[in-house]
N, C-alpha and C positions, 0 to 999 in steps of 0.2 A: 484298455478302453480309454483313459484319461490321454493318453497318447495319440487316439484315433480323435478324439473331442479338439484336443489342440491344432492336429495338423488341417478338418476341418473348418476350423475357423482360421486360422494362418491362410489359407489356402484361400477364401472368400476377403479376408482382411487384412490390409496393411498395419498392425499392431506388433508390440514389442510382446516376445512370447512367456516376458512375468507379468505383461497384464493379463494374458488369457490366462495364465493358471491362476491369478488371483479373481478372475470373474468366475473361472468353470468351480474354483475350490469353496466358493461364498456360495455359488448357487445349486451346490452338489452336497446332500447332508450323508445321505448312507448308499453303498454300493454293493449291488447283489452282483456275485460273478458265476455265470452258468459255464458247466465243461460239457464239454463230450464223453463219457469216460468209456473206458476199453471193449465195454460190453454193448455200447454204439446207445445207452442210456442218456441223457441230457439230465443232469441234476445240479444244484446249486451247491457249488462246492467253498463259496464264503461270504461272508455278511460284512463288510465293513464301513467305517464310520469316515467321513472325510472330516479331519483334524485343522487343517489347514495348512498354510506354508511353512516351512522352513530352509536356509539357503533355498529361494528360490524351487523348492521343490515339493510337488502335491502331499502332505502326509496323511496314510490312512492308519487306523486302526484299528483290526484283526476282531471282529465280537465274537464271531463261531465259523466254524473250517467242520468241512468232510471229514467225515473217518470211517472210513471201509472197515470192517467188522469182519467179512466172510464174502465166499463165493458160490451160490448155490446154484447148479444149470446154468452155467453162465451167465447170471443177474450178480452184479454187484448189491452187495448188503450194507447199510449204512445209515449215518445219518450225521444232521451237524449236532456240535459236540461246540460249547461255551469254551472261547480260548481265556487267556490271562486278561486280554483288551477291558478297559472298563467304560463306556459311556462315558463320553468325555462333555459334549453339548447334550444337556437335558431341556432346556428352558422350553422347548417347541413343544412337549412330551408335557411340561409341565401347564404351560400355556394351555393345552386341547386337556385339562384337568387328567390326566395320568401320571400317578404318582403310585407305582406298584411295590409293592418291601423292597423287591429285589433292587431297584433303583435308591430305593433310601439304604439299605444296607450297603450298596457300591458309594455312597455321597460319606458316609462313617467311615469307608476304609479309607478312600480317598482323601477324607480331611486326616486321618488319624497321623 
């Protein structure tokens, strides 16, 4: 998706293409990515947080991913499942007055 954003804008714009990842990466906070999966369902199979750059490159970070479970009549069974990723940018969250434990218990691990 971050790749279709760039070429996009490359394509309308004469820009060097680390300023468009530093625009698309500032103006981009969390990324839902929908699949198709085998049983021709459409489900959200990860949540990530756009981090920012490093060597010139988008980094995201992983909050929750699919996890198929079973297969029952040909319906995939599932759900997203919390990966190791920790909310890295709270202040927006904090800003619109949400400050949930689970965020203050990630800010304890994280300074620990």
């Amino acid at each position: 998706m971050i790749l279709r954003l760039e070429t996009m804008v490359l394509s309308g714009a004469d820009l060097p293409v680390a300023v468009v990842r530093q625009q698309i990466a500032s103006a981009i906070d969390i990324v839902i990515h929908l699949s198709r999966l085998r049983d021709r369902s459409r489900r959200v199979t990860e949540i990530s947080e756009v981090v920012g750059l490093k060597d010139g490159e988008i980094q995201l970070n992983c909050l929750y991913r699919f996890q198929e479970q079973n297969e029952v009549d040909g319906h995939i069974i599932g759900q997203l499942a919390r990966s190791a990723g920790v909310l890295v940018h709270q202040d927006k969250l904090k800003a619109a007055g949400i400050q949930e434990p689970s965020l203050e218990a990630e800010n304890e691990v994280r300074n620990s």
